[in-house]
C-alpha positions as CSV (number, residue, x, y, z in Angstrom):
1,X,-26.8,9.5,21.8
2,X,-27.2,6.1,20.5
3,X,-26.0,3.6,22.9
4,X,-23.5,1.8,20.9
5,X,-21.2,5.3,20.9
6,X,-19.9,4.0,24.3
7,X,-18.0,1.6,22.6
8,X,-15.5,4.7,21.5
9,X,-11.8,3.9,20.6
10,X,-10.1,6.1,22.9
11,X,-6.7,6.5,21.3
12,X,-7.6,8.1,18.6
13,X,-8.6,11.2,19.5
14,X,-5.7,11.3,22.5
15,X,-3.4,10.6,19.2
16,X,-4.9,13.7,17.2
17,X,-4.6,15.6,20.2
18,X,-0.8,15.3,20.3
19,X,-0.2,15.7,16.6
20,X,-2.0,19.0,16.3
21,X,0.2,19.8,19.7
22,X,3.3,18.9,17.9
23,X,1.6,21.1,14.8
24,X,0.7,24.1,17.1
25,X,4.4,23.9,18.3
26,X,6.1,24.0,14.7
27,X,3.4,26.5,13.2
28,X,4.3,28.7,15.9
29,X,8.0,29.0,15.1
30,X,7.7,28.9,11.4
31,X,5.3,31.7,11.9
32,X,6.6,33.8,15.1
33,X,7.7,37.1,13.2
34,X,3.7,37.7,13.0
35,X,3.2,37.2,16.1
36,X,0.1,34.4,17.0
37,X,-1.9,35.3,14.6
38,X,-1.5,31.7,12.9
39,X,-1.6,29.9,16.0
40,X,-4.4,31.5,17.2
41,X,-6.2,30.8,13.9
42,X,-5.3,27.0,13.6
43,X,-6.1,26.5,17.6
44,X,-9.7,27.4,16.5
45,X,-10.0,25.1,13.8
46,X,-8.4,22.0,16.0
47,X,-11.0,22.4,18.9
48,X,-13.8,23.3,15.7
49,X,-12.5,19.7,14.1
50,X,-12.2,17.8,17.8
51,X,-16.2,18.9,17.8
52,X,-17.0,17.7,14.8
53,X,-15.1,14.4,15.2
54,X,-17.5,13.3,17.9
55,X,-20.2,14.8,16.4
56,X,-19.9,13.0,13.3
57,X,-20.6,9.9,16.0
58,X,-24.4,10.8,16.3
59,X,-24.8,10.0,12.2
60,X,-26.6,6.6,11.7
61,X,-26.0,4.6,8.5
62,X,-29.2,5.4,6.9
63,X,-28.5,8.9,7.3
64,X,-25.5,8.7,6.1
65,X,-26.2,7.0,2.9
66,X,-28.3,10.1,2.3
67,X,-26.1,12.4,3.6
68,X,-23.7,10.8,1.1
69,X,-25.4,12.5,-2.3
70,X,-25.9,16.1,-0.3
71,X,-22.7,16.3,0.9
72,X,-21.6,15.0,-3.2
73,X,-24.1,17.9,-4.7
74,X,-22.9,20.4,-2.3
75,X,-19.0,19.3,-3.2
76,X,-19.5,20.1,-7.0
77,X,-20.9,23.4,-6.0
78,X,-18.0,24.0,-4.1
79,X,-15.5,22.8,-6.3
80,X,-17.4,25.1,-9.6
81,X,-17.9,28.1,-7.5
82,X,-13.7,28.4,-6.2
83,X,-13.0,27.9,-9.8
84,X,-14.7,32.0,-10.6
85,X,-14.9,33.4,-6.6
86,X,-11.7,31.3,-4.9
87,X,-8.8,33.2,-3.5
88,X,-5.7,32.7,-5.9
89,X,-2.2,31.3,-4.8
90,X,0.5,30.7,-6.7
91,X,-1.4,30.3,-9.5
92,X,-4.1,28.1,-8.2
93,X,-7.4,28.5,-7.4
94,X,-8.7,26.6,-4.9
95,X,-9.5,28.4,-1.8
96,X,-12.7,30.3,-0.7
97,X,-11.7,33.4,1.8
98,X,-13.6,33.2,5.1
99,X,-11.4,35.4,7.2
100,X,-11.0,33.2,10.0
101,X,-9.3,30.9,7.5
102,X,-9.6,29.2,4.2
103,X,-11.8,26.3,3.0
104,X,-10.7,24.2,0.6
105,X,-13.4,22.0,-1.4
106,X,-11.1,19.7,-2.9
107,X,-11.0,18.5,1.1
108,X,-14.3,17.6,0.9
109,X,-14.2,15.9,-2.2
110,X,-12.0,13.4,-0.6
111,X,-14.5,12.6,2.0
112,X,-17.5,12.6,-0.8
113,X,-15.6,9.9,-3.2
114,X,-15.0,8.2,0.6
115,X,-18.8,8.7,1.4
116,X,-20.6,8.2,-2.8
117,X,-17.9,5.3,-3.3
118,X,-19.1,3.0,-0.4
119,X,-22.7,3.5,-1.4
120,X,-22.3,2.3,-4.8
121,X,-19.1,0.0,-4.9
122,X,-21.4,-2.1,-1.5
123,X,-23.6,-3.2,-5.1
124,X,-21.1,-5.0,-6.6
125,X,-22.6,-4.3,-9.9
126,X,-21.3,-3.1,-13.4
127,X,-24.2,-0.2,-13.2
128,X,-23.1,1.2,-10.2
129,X,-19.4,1.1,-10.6
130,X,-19.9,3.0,-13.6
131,X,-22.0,5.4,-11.5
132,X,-19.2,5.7,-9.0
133,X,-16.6,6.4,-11.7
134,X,-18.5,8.7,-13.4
135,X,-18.7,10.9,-9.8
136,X,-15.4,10.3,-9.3
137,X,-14.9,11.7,-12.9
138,X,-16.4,14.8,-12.4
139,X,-14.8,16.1,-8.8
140,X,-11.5,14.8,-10.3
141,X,-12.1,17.0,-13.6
142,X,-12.8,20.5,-11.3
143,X,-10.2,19.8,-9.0
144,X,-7.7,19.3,-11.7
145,X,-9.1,22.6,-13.5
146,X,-8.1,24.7,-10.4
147,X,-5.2,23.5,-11.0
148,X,-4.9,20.8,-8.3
149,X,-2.9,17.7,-10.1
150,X,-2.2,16.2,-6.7
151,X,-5.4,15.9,-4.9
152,X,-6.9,14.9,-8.9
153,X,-4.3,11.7,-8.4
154,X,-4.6,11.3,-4.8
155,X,-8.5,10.9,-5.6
156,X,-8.1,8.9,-8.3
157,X,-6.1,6.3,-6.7
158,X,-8.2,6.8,-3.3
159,X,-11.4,4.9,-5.8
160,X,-9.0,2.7,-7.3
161,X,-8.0,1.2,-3.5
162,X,-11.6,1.1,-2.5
163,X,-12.4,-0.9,-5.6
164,X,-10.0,-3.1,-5.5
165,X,-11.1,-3.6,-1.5
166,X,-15.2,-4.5,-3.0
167,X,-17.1,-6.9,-4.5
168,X,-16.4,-5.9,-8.1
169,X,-14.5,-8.4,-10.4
170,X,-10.6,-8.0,-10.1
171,X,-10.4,-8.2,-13.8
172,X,-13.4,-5.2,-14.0
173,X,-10.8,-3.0,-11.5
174,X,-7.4,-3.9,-13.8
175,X,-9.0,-2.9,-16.8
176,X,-9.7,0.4,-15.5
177,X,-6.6,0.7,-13.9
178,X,-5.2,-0.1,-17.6
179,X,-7.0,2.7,-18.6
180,X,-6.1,5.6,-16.6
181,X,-2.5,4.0,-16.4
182,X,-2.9,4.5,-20.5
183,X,-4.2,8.0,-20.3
184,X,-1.1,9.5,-18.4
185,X,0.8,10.3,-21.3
186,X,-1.9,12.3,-22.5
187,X,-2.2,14.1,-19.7
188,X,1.5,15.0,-19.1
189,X,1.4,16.1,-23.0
190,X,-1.5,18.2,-23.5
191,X,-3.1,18.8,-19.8
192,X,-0.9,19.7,-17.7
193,X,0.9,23.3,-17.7
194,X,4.2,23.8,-18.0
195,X,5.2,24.5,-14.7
196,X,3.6,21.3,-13.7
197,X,6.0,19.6,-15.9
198,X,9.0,21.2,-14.9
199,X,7.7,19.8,-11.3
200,X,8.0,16.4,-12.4
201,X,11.1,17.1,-14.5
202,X,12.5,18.9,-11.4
203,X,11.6,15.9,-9.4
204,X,13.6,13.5,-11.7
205,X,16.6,15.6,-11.7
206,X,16.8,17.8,-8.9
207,X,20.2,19.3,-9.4
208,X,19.4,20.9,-12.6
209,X,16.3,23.2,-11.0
210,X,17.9,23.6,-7.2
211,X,17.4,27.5,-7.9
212,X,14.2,27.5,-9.5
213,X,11.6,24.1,-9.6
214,X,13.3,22.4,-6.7
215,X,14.7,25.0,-4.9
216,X,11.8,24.5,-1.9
217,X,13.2,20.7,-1.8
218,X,16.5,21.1,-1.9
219,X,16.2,23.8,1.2
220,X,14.0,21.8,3.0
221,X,16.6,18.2,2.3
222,X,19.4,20.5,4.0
223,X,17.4,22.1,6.8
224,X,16.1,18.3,7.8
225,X,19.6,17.3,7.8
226,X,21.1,19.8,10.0
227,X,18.9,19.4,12.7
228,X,20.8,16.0,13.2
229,X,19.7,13.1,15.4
230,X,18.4,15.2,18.3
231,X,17.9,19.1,16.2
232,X,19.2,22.5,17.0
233,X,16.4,22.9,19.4
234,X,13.0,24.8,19.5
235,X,12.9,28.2,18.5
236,X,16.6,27.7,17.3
237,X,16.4,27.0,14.0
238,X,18.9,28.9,11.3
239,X,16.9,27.9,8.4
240,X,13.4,28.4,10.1
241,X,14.6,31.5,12.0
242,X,15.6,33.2,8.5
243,X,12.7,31.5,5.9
244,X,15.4,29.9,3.8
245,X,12.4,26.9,3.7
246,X,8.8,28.8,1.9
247,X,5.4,27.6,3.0
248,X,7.2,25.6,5.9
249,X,3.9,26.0,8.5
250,X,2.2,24.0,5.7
251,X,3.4,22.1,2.8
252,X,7.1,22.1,4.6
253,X,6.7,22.1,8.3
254,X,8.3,18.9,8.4
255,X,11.4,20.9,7.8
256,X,10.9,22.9,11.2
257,X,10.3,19.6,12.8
258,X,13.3,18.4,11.1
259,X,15.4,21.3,11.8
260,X,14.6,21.9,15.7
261,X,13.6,18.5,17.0
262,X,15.9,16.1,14.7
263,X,16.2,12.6,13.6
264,X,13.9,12.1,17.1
265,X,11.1,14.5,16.4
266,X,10.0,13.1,12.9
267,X,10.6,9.3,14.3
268,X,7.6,10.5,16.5
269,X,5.4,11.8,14.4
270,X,5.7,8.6,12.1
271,X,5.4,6.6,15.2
272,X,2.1,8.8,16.0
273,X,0.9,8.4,12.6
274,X,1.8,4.2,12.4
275,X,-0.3,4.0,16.2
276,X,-3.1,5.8,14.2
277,X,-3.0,3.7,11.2
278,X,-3.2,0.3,13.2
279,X,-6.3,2.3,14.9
280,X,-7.9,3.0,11.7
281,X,-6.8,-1.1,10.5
282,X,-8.3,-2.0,13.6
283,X,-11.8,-0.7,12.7
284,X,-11.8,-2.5,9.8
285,X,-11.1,-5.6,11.6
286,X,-14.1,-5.2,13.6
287,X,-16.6,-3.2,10.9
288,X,-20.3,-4.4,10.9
289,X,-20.6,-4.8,7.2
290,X,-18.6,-4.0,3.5
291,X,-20.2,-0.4,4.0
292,X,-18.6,0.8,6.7
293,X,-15.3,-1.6,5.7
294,X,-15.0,0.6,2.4
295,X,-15.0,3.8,4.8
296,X,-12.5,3.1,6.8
297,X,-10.2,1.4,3.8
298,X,-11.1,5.1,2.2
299,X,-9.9,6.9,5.4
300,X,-6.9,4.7,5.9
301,X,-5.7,5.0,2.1
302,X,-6.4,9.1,1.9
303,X,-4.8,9.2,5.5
304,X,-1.1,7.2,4.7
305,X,-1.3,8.8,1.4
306,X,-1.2,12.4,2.1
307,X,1.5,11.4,4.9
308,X,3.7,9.7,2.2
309,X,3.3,12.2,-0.2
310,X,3.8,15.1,2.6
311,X,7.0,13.5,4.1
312,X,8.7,12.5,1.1
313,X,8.3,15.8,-1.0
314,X,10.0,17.2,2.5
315,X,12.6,14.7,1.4
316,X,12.8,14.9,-2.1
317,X,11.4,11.4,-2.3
318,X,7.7,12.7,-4.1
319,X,7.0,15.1,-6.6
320,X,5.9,18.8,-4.7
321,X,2.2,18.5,-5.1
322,X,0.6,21.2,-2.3
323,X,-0.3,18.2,0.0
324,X,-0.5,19.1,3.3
325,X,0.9,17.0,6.3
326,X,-2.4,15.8,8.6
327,X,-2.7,17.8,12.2
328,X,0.4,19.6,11.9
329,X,0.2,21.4,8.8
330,X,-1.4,24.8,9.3
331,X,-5.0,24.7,7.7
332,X,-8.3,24.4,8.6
333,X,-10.0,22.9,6.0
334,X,-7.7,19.5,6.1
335,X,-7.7,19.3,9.7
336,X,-11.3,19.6,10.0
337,X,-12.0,17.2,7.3
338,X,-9.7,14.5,8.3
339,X,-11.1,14.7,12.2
340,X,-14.8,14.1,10.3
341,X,-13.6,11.2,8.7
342,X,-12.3,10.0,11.8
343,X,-15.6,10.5,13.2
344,X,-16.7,8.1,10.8
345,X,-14.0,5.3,11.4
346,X,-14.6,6.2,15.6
347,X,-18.6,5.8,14.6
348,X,-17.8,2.2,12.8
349,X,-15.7,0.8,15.5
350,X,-18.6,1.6,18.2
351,X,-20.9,0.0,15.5
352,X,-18.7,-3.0,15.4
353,X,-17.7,-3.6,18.4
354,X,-21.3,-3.2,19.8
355,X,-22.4,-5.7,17.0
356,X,-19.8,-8.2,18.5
357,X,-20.7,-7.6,22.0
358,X,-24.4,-8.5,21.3
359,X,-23.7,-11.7,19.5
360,X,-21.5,-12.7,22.6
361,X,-24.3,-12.0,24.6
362,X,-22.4,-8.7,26.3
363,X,-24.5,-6.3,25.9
364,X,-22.9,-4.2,28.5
C-alpha cells in the first residue's frame, strides 16, 4: 500500500457507516412483511461498497487516468446493452438482473463523466472540452433513452459544475450553458413522454394529480408530517405499516424516517450528510493538483445533488425523478458507486495531505 494512504480521513467512512445503519434500520420496516430478504441483500452490498471504498485507495493517478477511458468504454457498453437485456420497471429500462441485486449503469456513468471530465477539462483547451462534451453527450443520450430524464440532467449539470470549477474560459462555459438552457423546450415538446410531462405538470400543481401523478408525494408530504417532531416510533408507523407510501425502502424511505423517527431523525441524516459534505470540501482544500480538485468538486456536486433532489421530491419540493437517497436507500448499485467515489476523494486527501506534510518537512 502506498505510504501516503496513512494519511486517511477517518470520518468518512465512520459517517457512511452510520447512514447505511440508519438505512438498514428504515429498509427493514418498509420492507418487514417479506421478512429480511432486503436487508439481508443491501447488508451485502454495504460491506461489498466499504471494500471497495478502501480499495479504490491503492489506485495511483496514472492509473487512474487510464482507468478513466476503460471504465468510460465499459459504461457505454453498459448503458447500450440494459437498453435490449435490462430488467423493466415501471416503464424503464435500466437495470441488469444479477439475483443478488440490480446494477444500474447509469451509476457508473456518473463516476465516468467524474473520472473522463477531470482528464480532459485539467487541459484547459477548446479541443478537449469539446472532447469532454461530446462523452458527456453520448452517456447522457442512452441514459435518457432508457428513460432516465433525471440522472440525463443530474449528469448534465454534474459537467456543467466541473467546468465551471476549470481552467476553461467562463464565457466558453456560459455559452454552453446558453445552449442546453435553449434546448429545454425542445426537449419537453418532442422528447420527453407524456407521463414525463404530466410529472412536471404534477409537480407544478400538485392538487390537481394527488390521485394519479402525485399521489406518491402527496402520501409521502402527509406520512413525514405525522411523525411530528420526535415520530410515532420504530416499527410503528401507520402509513409504513400499511404501504400507503410505494417504493418507500428506495426513492421514499425518507417517509419511514419521517414517519417513525420525526422532525429529529431527518435533522440527523442532514446533519450526517452536511459533516460529509465539509469532509468532501475539505479534500478539496487540501488536493495536490486541478486533477484530483475536479474529482472531488464531481463527487461533492453528484453527492448534494442526489440528496437535494431525493429529500425534496419526499417533500414535494423536486419533481419525482427515481433518485435514490445515498446509504439509506435500498440499492446496490448507488451505494457501491458512491463508496468508490469516496475512495477517490479518501485517496486525494491522503495524496494531499502527504504532499503538505513533505513540504513541511513532516514526513512522518
Amino acid at each position: 500500500m502506498p505510504w501516503e494512504n496513512r494519511r486517511i480521513d477517518l470520518f468518512i467512512p465512520i459517517i457512511v457507516a452510520l447512514l447505511m445503519i440508519i438505512g438498514l434500520f428504515a429498509i427493514y420496516s418498509a420492507t418487514k412483511d417479506y421478512g429480511v430478504t432486503f436487508v439481508k441483500k443491501q447488508i451485502t452490498w454495504d460491506i461489498l461498497s466499504m471494500a471497495a471504498l478502501f480499495l479504490t485507495m491503492l489506485l495511483r493517478e496514472r492509473d487512474l487516468q487510464r482507468l478513466a477511458w476503460v471504465l468510460y468504454v465499459i459504461c457505454l457498453v453498459a448503458l447500450a446493452l440494459v437498453l435490449f437485456f435490462g430488467t423493466v420497471s415501471g416503464g424503464a429500462r435500466r437495470w441488469f438482473d444479477l439475483r443478488v441485486g440490480y446494477f444500474q449503469p447509469s451509476e457508473l456513468a456518473k463516476m465516468c463523466v467524474i473520472l473522463v471530465s477531470a482528464v480532459l477539462l485539467i487541459k484547459a483547451s477548446m479541443k478537449h472540452m469539446i472532447f469532454s462534451l461530446m462523452a458527456l453527450g453520448t452517456m447522457v443520450l442512452l441514459v435518457a433513452v432508457e428513460p432516465d430524464l433525471g440522472t440525463a440532467v443530474l449528469l448534465t449539470v454534474l459537467w456543467l459544475v466541473m467546468a465551471f470549477c476549470s481552467k476553461i474560459p467562463l464565457k466558453v462555459v456560459i455559452t454552453v450553458l446558453i445552449i442546453f438552457v435553449a434546448f429545454v423546450p425542445l426537449l419537453y415538446f418532442f422528447g420527453l413522454k407524456d407521463y414525463q410531462k404530466e410529472r412536471i405538470i404534477s409537480f407544478l400543481s400538485p392538487s390537481m394529480y394527488k390521485q394519479s401523478s402525485s399521489y406518491n408525494v402527496t402520501q409521502s408530504l402527509h406520512t413525514i408530517g405525522s411523525g411530528g417532531l420526535l415520530g410515532r416510533g420504530y416499527l410503528k408507523g401507520l402509513s409504513t405499516t400499511w404501504g400507503y407510501v410505494p417504493k418507500n425502502h428506495t426513492d421514499f424511505i425518507l417517509s419511514v424516517i419521517g414517519e417513525e423517527f420525526g422532525f429529529l431523525g431527518v435533522s440527523l441524516c442532514v446533519i450526517l450528510y452536511a459533516m460529509l459534505t465539509f469532509r468532501i470540501a475539505n479534500a478539496i482544500r487540501l488536493a495536490k493538483n486541478e486533477f484530483w480538485q475536479l474529482i472531488d468538486i464531481g463527487v461533492m456536486t453528484v453527492f448534494v445533488l442526489q440528496i437535494f433532489v431525493n429529500m425534496g421530491m419526499a417533500m414535494g419540493l423536486t419533481p419525482v425523478t427515481g433518485v435514490p437517497l445515498p446509504f439509506i436507500s435500498y440499492g446496490g448499485s448507488s451505494t457501491l458507486f458512491f463508496c468508490i467515489q469516496l475512495g477517490l476523494v479518501e485517496k486525494s486527501y491522503a495524496v494531499g495531505k502527504a504532499g503538505r506534510e513533505m513540504e513541511g518537512g513532516q514526513l512522518w
